[in-house]
C-alpha positions as CSV (number, residue, x, y, z in Angstrom):
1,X,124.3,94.7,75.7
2,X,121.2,92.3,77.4
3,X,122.7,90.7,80.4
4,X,120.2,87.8,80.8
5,X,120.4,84.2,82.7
6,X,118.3,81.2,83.9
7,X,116.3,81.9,87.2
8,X,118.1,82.1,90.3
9,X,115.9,80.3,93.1
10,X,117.1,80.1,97.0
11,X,115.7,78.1,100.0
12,X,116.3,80.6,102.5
13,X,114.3,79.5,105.2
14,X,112.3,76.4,105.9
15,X,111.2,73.8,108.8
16,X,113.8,70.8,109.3
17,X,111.2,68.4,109.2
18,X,108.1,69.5,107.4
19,X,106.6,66.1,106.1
20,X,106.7,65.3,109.7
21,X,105.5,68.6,111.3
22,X,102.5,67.6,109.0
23,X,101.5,64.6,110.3
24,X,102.3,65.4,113.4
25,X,99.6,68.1,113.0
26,X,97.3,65.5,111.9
27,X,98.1,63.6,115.0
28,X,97.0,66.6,117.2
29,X,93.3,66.4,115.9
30,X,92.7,62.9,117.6
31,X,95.5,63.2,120.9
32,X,94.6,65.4,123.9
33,X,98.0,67.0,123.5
34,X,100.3,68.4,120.9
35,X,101.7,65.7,119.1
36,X,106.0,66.6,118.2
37,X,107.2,65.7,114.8
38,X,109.7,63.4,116.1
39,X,107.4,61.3,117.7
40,X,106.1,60.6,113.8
41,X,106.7,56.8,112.8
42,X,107.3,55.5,109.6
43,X,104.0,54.1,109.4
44,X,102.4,57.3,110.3
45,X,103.9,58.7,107.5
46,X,103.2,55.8,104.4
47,X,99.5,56.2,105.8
48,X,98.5,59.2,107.6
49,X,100.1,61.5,104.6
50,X,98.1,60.0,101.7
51,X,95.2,59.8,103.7
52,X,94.9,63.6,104.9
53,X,95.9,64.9,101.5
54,X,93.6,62.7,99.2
55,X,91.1,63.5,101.3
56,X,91.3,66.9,100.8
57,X,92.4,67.8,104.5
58,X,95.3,70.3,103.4
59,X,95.6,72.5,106.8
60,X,98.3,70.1,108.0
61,X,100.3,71.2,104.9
62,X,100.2,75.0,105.5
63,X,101.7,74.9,108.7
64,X,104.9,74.7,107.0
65,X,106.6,77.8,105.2
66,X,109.2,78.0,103.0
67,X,111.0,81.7,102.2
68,X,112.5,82.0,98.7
69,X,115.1,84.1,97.1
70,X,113.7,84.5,93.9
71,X,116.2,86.6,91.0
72,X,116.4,86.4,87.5
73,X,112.3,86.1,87.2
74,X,110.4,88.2,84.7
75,X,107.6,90.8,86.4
76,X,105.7,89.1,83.3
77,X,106.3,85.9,85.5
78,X,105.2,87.3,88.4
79,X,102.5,89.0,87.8
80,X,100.7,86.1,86.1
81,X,101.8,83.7,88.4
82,X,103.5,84.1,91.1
83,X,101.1,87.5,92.3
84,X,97.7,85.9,90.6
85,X,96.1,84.6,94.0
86,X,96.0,85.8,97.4
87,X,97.9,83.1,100.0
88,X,101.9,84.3,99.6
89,X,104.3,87.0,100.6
90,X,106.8,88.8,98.7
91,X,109.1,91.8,98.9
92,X,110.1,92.9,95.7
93,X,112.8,94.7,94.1
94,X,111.0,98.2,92.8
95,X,111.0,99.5,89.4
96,X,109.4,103.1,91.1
97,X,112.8,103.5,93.0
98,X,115.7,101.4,92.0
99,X,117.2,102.6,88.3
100,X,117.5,99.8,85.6
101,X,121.1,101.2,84.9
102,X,121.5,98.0,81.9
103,X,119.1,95.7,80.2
104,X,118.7,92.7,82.5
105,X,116.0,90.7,81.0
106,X,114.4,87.1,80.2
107,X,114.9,85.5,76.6
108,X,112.9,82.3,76.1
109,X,113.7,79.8,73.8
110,X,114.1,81.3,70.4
111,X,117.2,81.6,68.5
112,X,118.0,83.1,64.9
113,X,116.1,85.9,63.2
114,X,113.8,85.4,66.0
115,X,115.9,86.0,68.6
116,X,117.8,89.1,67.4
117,X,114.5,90.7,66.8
118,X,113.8,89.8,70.5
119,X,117.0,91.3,72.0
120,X,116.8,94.2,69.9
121,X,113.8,95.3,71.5
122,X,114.6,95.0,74.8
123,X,118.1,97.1,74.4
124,X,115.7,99.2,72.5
125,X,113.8,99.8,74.9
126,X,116.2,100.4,77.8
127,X,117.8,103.3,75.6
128,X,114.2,104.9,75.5
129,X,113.8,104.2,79.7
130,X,116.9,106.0,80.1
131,X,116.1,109.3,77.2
132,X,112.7,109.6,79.2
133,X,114.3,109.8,82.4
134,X,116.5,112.3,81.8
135,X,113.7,114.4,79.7
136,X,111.5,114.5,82.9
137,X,114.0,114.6,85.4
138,X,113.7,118.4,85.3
139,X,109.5,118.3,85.3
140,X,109.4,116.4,88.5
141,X,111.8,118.6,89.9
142,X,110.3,122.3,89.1
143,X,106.7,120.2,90.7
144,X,108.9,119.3,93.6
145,X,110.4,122.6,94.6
146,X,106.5,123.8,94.3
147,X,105.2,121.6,96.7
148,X,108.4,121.6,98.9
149,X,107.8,126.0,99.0
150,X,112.0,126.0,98.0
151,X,113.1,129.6,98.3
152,X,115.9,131.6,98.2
153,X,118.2,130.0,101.3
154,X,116.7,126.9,101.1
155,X,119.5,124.5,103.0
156,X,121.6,122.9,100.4
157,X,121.1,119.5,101.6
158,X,117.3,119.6,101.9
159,X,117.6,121.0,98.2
160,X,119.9,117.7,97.4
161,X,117.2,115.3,98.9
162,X,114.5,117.3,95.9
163,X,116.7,116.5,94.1
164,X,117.5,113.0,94.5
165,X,113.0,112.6,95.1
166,X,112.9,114.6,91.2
167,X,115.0,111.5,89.8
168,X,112.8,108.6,91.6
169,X,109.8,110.4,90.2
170,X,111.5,110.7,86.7
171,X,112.5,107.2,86.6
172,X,108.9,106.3,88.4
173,X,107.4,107.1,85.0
174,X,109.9,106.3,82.9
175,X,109.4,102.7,83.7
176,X,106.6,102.2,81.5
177,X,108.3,101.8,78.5
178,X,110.6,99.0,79.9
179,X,109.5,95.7,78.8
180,X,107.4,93.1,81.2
181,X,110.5,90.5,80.2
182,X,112.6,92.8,83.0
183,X,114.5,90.9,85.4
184,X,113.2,90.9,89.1
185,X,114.3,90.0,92.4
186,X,112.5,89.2,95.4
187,X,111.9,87.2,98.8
188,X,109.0,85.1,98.4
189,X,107.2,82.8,100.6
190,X,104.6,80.3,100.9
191,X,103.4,77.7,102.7
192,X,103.7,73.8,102.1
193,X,99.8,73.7,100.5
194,X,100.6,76.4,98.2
195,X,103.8,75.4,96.9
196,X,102.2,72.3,96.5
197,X,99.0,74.1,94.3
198,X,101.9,76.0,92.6
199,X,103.4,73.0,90.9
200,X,100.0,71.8,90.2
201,X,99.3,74.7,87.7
202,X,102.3,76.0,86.4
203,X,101.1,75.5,83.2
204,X,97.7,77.9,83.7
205,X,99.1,81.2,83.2
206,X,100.5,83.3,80.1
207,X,104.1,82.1,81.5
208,X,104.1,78.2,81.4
209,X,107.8,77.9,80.3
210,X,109.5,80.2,82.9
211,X,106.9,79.0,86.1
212,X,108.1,75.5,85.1
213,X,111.6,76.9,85.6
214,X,110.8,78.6,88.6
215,X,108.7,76.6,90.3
216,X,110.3,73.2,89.3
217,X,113.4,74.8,91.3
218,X,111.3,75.6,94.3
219,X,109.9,72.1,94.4
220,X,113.5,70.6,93.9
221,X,115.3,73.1,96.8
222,X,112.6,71.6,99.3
223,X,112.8,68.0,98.1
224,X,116.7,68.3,99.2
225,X,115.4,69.9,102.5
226,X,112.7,67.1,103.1
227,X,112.1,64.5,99.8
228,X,109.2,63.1,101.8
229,X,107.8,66.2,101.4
230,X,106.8,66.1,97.7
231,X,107.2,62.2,97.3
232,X,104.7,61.1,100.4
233,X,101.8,63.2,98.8
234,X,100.6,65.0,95.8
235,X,100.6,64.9,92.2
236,X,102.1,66.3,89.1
237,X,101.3,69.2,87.0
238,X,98.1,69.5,85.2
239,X,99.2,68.8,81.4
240,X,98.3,71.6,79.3
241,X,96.0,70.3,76.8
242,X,93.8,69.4,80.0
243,X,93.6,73.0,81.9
244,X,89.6,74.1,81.3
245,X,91.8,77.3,79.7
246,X,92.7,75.5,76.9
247,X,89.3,74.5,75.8
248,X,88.3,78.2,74.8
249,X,88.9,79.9,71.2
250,X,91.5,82.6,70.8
251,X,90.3,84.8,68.1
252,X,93.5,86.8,68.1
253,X,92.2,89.6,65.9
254,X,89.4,90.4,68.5
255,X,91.7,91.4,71.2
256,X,91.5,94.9,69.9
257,X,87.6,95.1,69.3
258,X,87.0,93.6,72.9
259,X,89.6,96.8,73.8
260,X,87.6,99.5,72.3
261,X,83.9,97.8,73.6
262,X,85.8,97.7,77.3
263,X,86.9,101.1,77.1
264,X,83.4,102.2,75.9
265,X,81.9,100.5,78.9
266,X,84.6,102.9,80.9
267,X,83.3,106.2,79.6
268,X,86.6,107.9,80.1
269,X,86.8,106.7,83.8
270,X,89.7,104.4,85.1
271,X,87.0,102.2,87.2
272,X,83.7,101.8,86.9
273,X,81.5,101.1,89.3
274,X,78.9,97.9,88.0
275,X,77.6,96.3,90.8
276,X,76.6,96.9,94.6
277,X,73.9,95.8,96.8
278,X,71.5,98.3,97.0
279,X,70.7,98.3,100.8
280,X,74.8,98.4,102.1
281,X,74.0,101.0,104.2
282,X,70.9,99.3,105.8
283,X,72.9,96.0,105.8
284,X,75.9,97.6,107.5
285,X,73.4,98.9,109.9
286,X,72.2,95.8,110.8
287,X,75.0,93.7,110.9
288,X,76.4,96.5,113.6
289,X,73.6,96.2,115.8
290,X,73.6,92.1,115.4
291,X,77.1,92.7,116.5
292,X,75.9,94.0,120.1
293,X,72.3,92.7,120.0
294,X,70.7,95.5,119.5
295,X,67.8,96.3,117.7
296,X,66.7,99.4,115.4
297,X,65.1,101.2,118.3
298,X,68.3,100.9,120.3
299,X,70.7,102.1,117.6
300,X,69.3,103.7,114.3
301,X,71.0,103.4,111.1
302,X,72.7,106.4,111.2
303,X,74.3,106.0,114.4
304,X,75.0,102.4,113.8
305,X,77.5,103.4,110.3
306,X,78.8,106.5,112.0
307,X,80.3,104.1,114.8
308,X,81.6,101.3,112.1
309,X,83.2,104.5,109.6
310,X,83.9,107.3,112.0
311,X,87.7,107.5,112.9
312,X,86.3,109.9,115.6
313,X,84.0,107.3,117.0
314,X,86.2,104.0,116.0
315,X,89.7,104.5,117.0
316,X,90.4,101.3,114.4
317,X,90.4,103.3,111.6
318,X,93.7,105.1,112.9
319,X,95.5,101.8,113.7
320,X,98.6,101.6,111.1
321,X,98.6,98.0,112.0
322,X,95.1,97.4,110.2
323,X,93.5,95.5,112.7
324,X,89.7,95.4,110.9
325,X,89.5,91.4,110.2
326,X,90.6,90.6,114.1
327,X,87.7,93.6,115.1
328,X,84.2,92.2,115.5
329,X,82.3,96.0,115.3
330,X,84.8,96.4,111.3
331,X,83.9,92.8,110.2
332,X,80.2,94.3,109.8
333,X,81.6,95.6,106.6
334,X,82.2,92.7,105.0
335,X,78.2,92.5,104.1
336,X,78.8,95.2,101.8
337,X,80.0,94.2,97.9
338,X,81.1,96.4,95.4
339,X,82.4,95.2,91.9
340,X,84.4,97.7,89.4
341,X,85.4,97.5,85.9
342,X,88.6,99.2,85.3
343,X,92.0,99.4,83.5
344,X,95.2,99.8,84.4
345,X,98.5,99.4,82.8
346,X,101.0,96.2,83.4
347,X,102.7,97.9,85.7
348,X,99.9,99.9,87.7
349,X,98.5,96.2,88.3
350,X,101.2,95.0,89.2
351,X,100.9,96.8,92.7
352,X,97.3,97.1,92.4
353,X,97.0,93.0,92.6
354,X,99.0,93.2,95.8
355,X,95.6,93.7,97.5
356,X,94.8,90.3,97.7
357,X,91.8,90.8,99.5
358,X,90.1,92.7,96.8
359,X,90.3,90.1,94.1
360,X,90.1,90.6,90.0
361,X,89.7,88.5,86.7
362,X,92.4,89.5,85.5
363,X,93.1,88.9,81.6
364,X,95.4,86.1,80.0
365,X,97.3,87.8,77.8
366,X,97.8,85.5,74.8
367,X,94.1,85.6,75.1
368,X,93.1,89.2,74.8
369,X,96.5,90.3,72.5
370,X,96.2,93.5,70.8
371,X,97.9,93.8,66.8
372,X,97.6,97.8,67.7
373,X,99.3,100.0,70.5
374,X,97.1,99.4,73.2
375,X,99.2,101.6,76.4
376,X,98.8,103.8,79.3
377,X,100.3,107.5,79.3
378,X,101.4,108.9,82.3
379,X,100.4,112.0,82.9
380,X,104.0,113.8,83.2
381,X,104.8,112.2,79.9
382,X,101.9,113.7,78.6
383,X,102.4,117.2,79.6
384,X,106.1,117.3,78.0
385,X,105.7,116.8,74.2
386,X,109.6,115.9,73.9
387,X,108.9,113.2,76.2
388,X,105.3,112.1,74.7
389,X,107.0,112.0,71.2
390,X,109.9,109.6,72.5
391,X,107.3,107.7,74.8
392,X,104.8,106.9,71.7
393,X,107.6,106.5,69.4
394,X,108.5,103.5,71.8
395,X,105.4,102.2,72.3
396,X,104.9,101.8,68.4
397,X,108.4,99.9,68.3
398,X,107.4,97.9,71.1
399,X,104.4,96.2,69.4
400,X,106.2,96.0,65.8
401,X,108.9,93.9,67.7
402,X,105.9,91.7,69.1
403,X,103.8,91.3,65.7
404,X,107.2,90.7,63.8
405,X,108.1,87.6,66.4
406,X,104.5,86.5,65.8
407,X,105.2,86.5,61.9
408,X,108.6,84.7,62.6
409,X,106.3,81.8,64.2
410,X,107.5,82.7,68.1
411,X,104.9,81.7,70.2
412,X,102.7,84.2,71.5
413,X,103.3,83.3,75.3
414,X,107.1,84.4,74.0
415,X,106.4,87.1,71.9
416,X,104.5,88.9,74.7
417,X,107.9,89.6,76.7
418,X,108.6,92.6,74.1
419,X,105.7,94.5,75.5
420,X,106.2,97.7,78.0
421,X,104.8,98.2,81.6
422,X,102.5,100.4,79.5
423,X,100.9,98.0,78.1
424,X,96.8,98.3,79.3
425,X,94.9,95.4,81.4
426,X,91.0,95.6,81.7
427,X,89.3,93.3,84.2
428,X,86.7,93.0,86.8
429,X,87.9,93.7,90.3
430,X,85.6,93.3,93.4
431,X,86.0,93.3,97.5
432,X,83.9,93.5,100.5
433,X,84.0,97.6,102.1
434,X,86.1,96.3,104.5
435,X,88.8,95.2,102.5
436,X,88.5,98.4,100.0
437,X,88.5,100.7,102.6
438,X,91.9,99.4,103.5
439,X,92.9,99.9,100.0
440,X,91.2,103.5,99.2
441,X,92.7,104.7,102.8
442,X,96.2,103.9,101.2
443,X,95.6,104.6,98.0
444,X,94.0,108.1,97.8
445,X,97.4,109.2,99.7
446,X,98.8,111.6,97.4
447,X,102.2,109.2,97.3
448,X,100.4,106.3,96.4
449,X,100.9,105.1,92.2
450,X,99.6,107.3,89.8
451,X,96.9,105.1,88.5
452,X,95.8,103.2,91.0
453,X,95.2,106.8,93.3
454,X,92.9,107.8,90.4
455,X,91.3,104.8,90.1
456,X,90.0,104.3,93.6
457,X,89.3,108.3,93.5
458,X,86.8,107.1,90.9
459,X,85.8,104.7,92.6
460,X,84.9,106.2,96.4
461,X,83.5,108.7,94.3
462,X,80.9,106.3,93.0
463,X,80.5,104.6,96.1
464,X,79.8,107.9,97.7
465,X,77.0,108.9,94.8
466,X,74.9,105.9,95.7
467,X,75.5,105.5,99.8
468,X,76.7,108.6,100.8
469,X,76.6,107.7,104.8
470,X,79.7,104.8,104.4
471,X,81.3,107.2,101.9
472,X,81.7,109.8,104.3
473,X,84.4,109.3,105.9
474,X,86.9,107.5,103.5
475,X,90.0,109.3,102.3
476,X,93.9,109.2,102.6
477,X,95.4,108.8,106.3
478,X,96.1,112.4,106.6
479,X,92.2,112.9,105.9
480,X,90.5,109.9,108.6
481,X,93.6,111.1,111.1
482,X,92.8,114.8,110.8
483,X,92.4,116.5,113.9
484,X,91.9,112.9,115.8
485,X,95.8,111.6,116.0
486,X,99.5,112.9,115.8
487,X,101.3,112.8,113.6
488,X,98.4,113.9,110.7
489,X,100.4,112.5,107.3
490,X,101.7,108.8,108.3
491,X,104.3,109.2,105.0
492,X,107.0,111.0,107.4
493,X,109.8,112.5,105.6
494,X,107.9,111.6,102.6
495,X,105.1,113.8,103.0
496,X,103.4,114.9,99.2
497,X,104.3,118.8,100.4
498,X,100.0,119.3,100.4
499,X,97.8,119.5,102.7
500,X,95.0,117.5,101.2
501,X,93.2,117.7,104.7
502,X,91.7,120.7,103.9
503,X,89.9,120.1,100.8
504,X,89.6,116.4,100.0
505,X,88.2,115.5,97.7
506,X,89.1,118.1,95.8
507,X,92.5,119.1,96.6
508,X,94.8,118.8,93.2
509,X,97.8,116.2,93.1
510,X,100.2,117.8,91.0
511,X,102.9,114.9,90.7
């Protein structure tokens, strides 16, 4: 049975006063002291609020924050939306280790043959979720006891805890198959600018409908908190029919030929690397010694990268607390630019995106819509042929459920909800070293998602073909804190069970 409801939406922290706050900010640009929001004057605010925001002075507005409770929300919605730019925070419910124990899902507005069709596939596809994670329940748990070195003896409770780790990692693949209309929870916040930008466009993604829902909530919880806050300043939504989006074709049949052309491009890599600047390492170089005011015969290239990328030589790179963008020696590396082309399925994106600083085009769906299976295969699914012949098997119901909506006349922004975590995104990504070394240090960690560690494997790989001398010392925390800082593996109790220390690059992630 689909359990399924309108978005829940929560104010759960926010300013007493943020309209004021603002202008009281704006105040504190022209006073010699900090100006208090109660000191603002009714005047102050009919004039001083139009005036700052029309004129494009917006800082005043971020000062304020506002923390949501967010359930009921599709991961559809959110990764279109809500997760498709960099200025928010959110802690989110997770699919890799919390089991979808009934179908909780999102049903736009369809009713009829339509709608049954819809439902259908989303109980469907539940049943499948739960087959696959009892089929690989017992792969992930022969890998575990491997890794773990479980013997005869082994304490009972230590061998409950495998056990428990085998079902998060059979569940952790299982997921795929569970359709992007799944129900989400999650404590989201923003500030006052972006919650402003956010009602602005709610129409610009694949998920107008439901970010009208959401986000026409949000707006209303604040305008109860503070109504000056949204009636003093801003505008409406952009109307569809004017977002620049709406001006380009959508040849629905090419979705697949623009597919096949992509992958081509890829060669059988997840990410491609298409673009650098040829002189990084020189750059680096330079931008270290401008740093200190040095010049080449003071510091030579060599020495200059070794002291930016050595964790022996730059204690930074051991700090848990990434503190590279408040460093001025790290900030060199933001001179350097690399720019991938890769694909990862729905679901691998959708923690892949959470490095804002290492921004992507990422694809509007109703754009680049597929008539054929177009999905990711894990590789534990893949090595168990019970569980590849279920997991296809879904996959092919999956996209018969979306092309039979279409034929019913659903809307293809609707009709998209049917699809499975699987489901494959191709895009350009790009970010300065600094911010991908931040990412490849945490994502070559042998616990990091499946994809997304073998993507940025491809990608240091690259990087370290063309300038070998930054490339050098990038790898997984247990790798840069090797022999340099206790403890070695930052994962604790969670530790992979290898010690990739000793042979990285090439050590072998079984799970």
């Amino acid at each position: 049975m689909l359990s399924t409801g309108a978005p829940h939406v929560t104010l759960r922290n926010a300013p007493n006063v943020p309209f004021d706050g603002a202008i009281a900010a704006a105040r504190t640009c022209y006073s010699p002291r900090v100006i208090a929001a109660n000191e603002v004057t009714q005047k102050q605010r009919d004039t001083i609020g139009s005036l700052t925001f029309d004129a494009g002075h917006h800082t005043v507005y971020q000062h304020a924050h506002f923390e949501f409770g967010l359930e009921n929300v599709s991961r559809q919605f959110v990764w279109s939306f809500l997760h498709s730019y960099p200025f928010y925070n959110s802690e989110q419910s997770s699919q890799r280790y919390v089991k979808l124990k009934e179908p909780r899902a999102f049903v736009p507005p369809i009713c009829g043959d339509a709608r049954d069709i819809y439902e259908r596939a989303i109980v469907r596809a539940w049943d499948r979720y739960a087959e696959l994670s009892a089929l690989l329940k017992d792969d992930a748990l022969a890998i575990l006891r491997e890794l773990r070195y479980v013997r005869p003896g082994t304490n009972p409770q230590r061998l409950e805890q495998i056990d428990r780790d085998a079902e998060k990692r059979a569940i952790e693949t299982a997921r795929y198959v569970v359709p992007i209309a799944a129900f989400t929870s999650m404590v989201h916040t923003v500030s006052g600018i972006v919650l402003h930008r956010l009602y602005r466009m709610v129409n610009s993604s694949d998920t107008p409908h439901e970010a009208r829902l959401v986000i026409g909530e949000m707006v209303r919880l604040v305008g109860e908190s503070d109504p000056l806050f949204f009636e003093k300043v801003g505008e409406g939504p952009i109307g569809s029919e004017q977002l620049p989006e709406t001006s380009f074709p959508r040849p629905r049949g090419d979705g697949d030929c623009f597919a096949a052309a992509f992958d081509a491009r890829l060669n059988g890599r997840w990410s491609r690397l298409r673009d650098m600047p040829g002189e990084a390492e020189q750059v680096i170089a330079e931008s270290v010694r401008s740093v200190f005011g040095l010049g080449a015969d003071d510091m030579s290239d060599d020495e200059a990268i070794e002291r930016a990328m050595n964790p022996a030589l730059n204690r930074y790179r051991l700090d848990v607390l990434n503190v590279s963008y408040h460093s001025p020696l790290m900030r060199s590396l933001h001179h350097a630019n690399y720019v991938f082309e890769k694909r990862l399925s729905h679901t691998a994106d959708s923690q892949d995106q959470r490095h804002r600083m290492v921004p992507a085009s990422r694809p509007l769906m109703t754009f680049a819509d597929t008539a054929a299976p177009d999905y990711i295969t894990p590789r534990l699914i893949a090595a168990n042929p019970r569980a590849r012949a279920v997991y296809d098997c879904a996959m092919r119901e999956a996209w018969d459920a979306k092309n039979q909506l279409l034929a019913h006349g659903v809307p293809l922004e609707f009709a998209l909800y049917v699809l499975p975590n699987a489901k494959t995104l191709r895009f350009v990504e790009s970010g300065s070293l600094l911010a991908l070394l931040h990412k490849w240090t945490l994502r070559t960690c042998f616990n990091a998602q499946e994809e997304i560690y073998l993507a940025s494997m491809d990608e240091i790989d690259q990087v370290r073909r063309v300038h070998p001398r930054l490339a050098k010392h990038i790898g997984p925390p247990c790798v840069i804190r090797n022999g340099l800082i206790a403890p070695r593996c930052t994962e604790g109790t969670h530790f992979c069970g290898v010690p990739v220390w000793r042979d990285f690059p090439n050590a072998v992630r079984k799970l």
